[in-house]
N, C-alpha and C positions, 0 to 999 in steps of 0.2 A: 678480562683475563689477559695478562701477559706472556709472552711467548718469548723466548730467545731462539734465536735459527742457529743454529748448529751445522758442522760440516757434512754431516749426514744427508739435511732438511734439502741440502743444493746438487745440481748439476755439477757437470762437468765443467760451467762456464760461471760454478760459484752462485748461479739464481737460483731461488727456491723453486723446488718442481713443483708444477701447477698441483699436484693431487695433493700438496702436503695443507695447502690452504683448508681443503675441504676437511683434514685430519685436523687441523686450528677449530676449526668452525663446530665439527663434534662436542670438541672437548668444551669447548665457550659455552655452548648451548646446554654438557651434564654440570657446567660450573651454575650456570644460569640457574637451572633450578635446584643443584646442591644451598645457593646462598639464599634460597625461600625458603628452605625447608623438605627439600624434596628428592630423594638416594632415586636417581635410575633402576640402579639392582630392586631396591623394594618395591619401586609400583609395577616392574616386571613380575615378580612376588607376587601381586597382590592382583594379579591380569590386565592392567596397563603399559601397555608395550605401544613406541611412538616413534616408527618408521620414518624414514623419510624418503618421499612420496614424489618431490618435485623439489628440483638444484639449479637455480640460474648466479651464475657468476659472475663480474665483467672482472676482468685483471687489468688494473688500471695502469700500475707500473713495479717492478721487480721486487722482492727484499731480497738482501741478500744477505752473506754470514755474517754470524754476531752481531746482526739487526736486533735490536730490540723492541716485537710488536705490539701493538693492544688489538684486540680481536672483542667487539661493541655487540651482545644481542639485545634485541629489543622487540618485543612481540605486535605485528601491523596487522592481525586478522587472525579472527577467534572463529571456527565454524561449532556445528555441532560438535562434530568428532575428527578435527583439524586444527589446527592453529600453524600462522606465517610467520616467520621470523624476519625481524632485516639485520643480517650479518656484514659487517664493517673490518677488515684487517686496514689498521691505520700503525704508519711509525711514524711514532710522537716525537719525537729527534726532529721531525720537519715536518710533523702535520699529514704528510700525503697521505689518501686513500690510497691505499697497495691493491686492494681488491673488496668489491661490496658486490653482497650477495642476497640474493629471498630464497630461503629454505623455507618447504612444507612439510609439518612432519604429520599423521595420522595416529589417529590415536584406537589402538587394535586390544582384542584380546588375544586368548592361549587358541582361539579356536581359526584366529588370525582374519576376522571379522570386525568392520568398523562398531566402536562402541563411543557411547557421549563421554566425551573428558571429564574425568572427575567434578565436583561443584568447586572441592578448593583450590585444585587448581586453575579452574576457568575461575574464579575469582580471584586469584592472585596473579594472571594473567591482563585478567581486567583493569585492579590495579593499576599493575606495572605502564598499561598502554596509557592510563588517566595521567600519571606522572609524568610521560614522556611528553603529553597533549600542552 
């Protein structure tokens, strides 16, 4: 997913504030499984609701305005009722990692109770991880 930073996204000193990264990373991750087949709001719907449980960040080095990012998920760990992502904010303009991250999102119902991930989509996550291997 691509991202443009905007005047808003930065500080006072024009650098992206750290929390917007994790606002990137959201969005990547409903883009993520939008391009499988898969609306957030429906499997909310439908009692899949997939919190996120565990956020480790490093912030490698700044973007700043009118950066143009890519923001990389890719799934490194499937539990029962869990699955890890590894989140990448890269500006392709020069390659650098800006920030990489492992999100854990849990996969819950309405009663706010861990439940087993769907089959399609633990196999379409499974997938995903074979293609990356």
């Amino acid at each position: 997913m691509e991202v443009r930073i905007y005047y808003e996204d930065t500080d006072a000193g024009g650098v992206v504030y750290h929390a917007n990264y994790i606002k990137y990373m959201e969005r990547a991750r409903t883009e993520f499984f939008r391009s499988h087949g898969f609306l957030v709001a429906e499997l909310a719907d439908n009692g899949f609701i997939f919190p996120v449980v565990r956020l480790e960040i490093d912030f490698k080095s700044p973007a700043l305005h009118d950066d143009l990012l890519s923001v990389t998920t890719s799934p490194t760990r499937i539990g029962g009722s869990s699955v890890t992502f590894n989140q990448k904010i890269v500006r392709p303009s020069d390659s650098r990692v800006l920030a990489d991250g492992m999100v854990t999102l849990a996969c819950i119902g309405q009663t706010l109770k861990a439940r087993r991930i769907p089959l399609e989509i633990r196999q379409m996550l499974e997938d995903e991880m074979e293609s990356v291997a």
